[in-house]
Each structure stands twice: as C-alpha cells, then as structure tokens.
LOFI-705217 format. One record per residue (C-alpha): residue in three letters; x, y, z. Coordinates in nm, 4 decimals, always signed. Example, Ala and Ser with C-alpha at 12.3 -4.5 7.8 and 13.67 -1.06 7.14 Angstrom:
REM LOFI-705217
("ALA",(+1.2300,-0.4500,+0.7800))
("SER",(+1.3670,-0.1060,+0.7140))
This chain:
REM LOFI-705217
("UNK",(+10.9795,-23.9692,-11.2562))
("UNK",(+11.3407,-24.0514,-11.1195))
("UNK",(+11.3916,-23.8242,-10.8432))
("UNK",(+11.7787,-23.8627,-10.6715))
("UNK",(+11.9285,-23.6116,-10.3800))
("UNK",(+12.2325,-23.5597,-10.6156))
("UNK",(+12.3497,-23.3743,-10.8835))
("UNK",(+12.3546,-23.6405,-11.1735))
("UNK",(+12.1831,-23.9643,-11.2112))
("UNK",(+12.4251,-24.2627,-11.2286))
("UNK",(+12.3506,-24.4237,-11.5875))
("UNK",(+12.1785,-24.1116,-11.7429))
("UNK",(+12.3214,-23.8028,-11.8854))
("UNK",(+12.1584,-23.4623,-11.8351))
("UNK",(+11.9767,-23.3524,-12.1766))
("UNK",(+11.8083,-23.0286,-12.0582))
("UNK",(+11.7376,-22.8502,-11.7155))
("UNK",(+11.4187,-22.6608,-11.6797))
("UNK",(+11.5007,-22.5275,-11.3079))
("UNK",(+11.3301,-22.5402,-10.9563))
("UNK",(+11.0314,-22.6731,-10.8915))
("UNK",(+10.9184,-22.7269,-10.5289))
("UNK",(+10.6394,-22.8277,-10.3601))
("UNK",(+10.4659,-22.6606,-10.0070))
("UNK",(+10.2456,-22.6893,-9.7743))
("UNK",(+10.2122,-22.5299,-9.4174))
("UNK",(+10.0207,-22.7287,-9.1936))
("UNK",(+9.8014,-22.6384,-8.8459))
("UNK",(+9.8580,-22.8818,-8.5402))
("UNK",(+9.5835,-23.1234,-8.4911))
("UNK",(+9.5187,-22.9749,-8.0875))
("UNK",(+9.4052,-23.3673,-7.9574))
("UNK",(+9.7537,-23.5192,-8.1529))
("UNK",(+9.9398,-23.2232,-7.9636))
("UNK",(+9.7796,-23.3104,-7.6069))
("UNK",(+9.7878,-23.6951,-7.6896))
("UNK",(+10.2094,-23.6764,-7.7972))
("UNK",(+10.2328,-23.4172,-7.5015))
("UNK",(+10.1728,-23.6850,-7.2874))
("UNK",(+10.3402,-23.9738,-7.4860))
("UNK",(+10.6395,-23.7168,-7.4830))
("UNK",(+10.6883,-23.7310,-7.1192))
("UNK",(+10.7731,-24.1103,-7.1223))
("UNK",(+11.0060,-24.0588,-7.4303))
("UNK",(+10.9691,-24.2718,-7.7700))
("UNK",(+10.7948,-24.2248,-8.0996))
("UNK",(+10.5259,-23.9721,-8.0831))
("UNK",(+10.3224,-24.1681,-8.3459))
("UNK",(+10.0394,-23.9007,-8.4158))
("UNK",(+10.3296,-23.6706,-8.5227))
("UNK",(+10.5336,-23.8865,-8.7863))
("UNK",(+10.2300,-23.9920,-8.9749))
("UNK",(+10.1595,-23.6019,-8.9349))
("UNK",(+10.5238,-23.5441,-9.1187))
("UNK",(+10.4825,-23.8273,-9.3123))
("UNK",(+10.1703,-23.7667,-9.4630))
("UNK",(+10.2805,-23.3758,-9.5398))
("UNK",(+10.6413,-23.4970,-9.7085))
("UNK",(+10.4304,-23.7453,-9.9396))
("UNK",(+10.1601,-23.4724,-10.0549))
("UNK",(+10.4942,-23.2035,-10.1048))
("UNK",(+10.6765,-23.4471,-10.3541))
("UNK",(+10.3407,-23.5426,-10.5122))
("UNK",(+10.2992,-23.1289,-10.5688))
("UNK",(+10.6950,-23.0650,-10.6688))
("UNK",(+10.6757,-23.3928,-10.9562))
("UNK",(+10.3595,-23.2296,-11.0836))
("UNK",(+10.5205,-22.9550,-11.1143))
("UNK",(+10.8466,-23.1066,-11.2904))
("UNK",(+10.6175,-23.2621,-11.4915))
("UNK",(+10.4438,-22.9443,-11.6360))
("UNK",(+10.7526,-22.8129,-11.7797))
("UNK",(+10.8400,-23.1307,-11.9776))
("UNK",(+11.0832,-23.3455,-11.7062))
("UNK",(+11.1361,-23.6868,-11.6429))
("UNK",(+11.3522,-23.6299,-11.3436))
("UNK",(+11.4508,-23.4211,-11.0253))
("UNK",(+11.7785,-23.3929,-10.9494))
("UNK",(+11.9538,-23.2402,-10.6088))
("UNK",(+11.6124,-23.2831,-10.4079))
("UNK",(+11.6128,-23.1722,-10.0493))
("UNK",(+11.3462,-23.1325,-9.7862))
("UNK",(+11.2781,-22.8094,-9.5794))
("UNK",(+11.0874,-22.7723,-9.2691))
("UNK",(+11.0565,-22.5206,-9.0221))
("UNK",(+10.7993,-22.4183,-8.7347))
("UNK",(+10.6067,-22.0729,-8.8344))
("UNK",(+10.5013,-21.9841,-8.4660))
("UNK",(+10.3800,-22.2422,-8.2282))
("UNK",(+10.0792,-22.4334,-8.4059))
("UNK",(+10.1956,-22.4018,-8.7447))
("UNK",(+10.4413,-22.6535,-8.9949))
("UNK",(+10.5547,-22.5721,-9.3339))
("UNK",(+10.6925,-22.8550,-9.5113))
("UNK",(+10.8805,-22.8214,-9.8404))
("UNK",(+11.0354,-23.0316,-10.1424))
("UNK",(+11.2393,-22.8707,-10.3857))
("UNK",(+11.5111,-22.9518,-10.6199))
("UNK",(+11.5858,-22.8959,-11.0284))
("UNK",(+11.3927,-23.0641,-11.2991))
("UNK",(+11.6037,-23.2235,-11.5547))
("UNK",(+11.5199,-23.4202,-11.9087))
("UNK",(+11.7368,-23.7497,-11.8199))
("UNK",(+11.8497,-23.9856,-12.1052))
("UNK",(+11.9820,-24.3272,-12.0857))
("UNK",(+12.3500,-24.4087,-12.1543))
("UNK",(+12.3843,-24.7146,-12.3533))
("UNK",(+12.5834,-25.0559,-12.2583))
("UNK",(+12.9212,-24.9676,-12.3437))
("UNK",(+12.8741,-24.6180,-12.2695))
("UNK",(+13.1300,-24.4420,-12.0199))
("UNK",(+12.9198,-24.3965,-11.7234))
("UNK",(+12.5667,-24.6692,-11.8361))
("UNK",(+12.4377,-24.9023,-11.5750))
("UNK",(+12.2953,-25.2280,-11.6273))
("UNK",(+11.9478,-25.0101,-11.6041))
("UNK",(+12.0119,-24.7688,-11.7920))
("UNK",(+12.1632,-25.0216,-12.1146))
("UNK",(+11.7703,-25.1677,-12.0209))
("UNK",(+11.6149,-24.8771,-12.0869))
("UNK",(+11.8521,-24.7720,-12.3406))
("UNK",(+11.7726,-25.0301,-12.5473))
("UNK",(+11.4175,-25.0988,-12.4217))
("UNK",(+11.2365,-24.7294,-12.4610))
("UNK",(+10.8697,-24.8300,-12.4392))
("UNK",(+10.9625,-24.9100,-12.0662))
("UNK",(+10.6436,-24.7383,-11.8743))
("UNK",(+10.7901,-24.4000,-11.7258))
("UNK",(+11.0819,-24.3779,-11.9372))
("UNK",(+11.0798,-24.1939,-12.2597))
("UNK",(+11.2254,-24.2537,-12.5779))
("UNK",(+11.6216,-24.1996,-12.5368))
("UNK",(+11.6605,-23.9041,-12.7999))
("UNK",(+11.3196,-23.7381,-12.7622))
("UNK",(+11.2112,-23.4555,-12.5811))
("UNK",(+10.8453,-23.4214,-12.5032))
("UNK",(+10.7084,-23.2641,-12.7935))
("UNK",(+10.5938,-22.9407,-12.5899))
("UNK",(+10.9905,-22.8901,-12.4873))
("UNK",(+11.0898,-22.9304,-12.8355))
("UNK",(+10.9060,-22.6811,-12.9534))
("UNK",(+11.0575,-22.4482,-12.7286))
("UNK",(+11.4284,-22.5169,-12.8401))
C-alpha cells in the first residue's frame, strides 16, 4: 500500500478513487504512565511512557485505515492526515484518514514516471504492486 500526505503520487497516475477511509481509536490513560510522566514532566524532556502511548495508537490507526482501503479494492492512500484530540481528561482519540485511490505506474518516458515507477512499470509482479492496467477483479466488476 503506498500511502503519501499529498494529493498525487509522483510517478503514478490516479486510475480510480474509492473515497475516505479512516481509521480510530480512543484510548484511556494508563493512571501509573500519568503519575510516572507527571513527575518526569516537572523536570521537562521526553515523557517516554506517553510517545510509545501515541506511538503505539498512530501505528494500530493506519493498520485499521489500509485495511480499510484495502476492502474497497486500493493500492494507495492519498492526502493522509492524522487527528487527535483529548475527549475529557483521561481519554485520547487518535485518527488516520485520507482517500483511497487505485494508483498505476507511469512508464519511462512518460511525462511525470520516476525511475520507480518505469521499475514497476515494466516489472508488474513486483510484491505489492499490481499489474499496471488491472483493477482488482472485485472493482472491475463494479465499473
């Protein structure tokens, strides 16, 4: 899955776009972390207990927002943003969002191809990276 914070994928050209998909979770403070960084917060610093906290929520939000890409027949997410916000004092919701897209390749010699996408182009048995002018045969019947 190619997943890029922008609106296009340098080397690929946009074949379909299936919409949002997001992933979300909301997550309860872990009350020894909070009294352990509440002390490691009055010397200043890295307030380890709560980036692996973060860390570990932002990896199981992208794993939930590429399954769901994945469902409705992409190969990329385009325009991807995170979203976080406090919901009243214990609680964290953590979300990944952006538009799943059906990528394809540009050739060498194509206005706009990269060196990986001519690869892939011209290699498309490359694992993760489907054929250049197929669809996934579920999205194909839908067209």
């Amino acid at each position: 899955m190619i997943i890029v914070t922008s609106n296009d994928v340098p080397g690929y050209k946009i074949d379909a776009i299936f919409g949002e998909v997001m992933g979300l979770t909301v997550r309860a403070r872990n009350i020894g972390a909070n009294i352990t960084a509440g002390f490691r917060s009055l010397g200043g610093g890295e307030l380890p207990e709560m980036t692996k906290a973060l860390y570990e929520s932002r990896h199981e939000v992208m794993n939930r927002m590429v399954n769901e890409a994945q469902q409705k027949g992409a190969n990329a997410i385009i325009a991807m943003r995170f979203d976080t916000s406090e919901m009243g004092q214990t609680w964290t919701e953590v979300c990944a969002y952006g538009t799943a897209a059906f990528v394809i390749p540009l050739a060498a010699g194509e206005p706009g191809s990269t060196g990986q996408s001519a690869y892939l182009a011209q290699n498309p048995q490359t694992p993760q990276q489907p054929a250049p002018t197929q669809m996934p045969p579920n999205v194909q019947q839908a067209w």
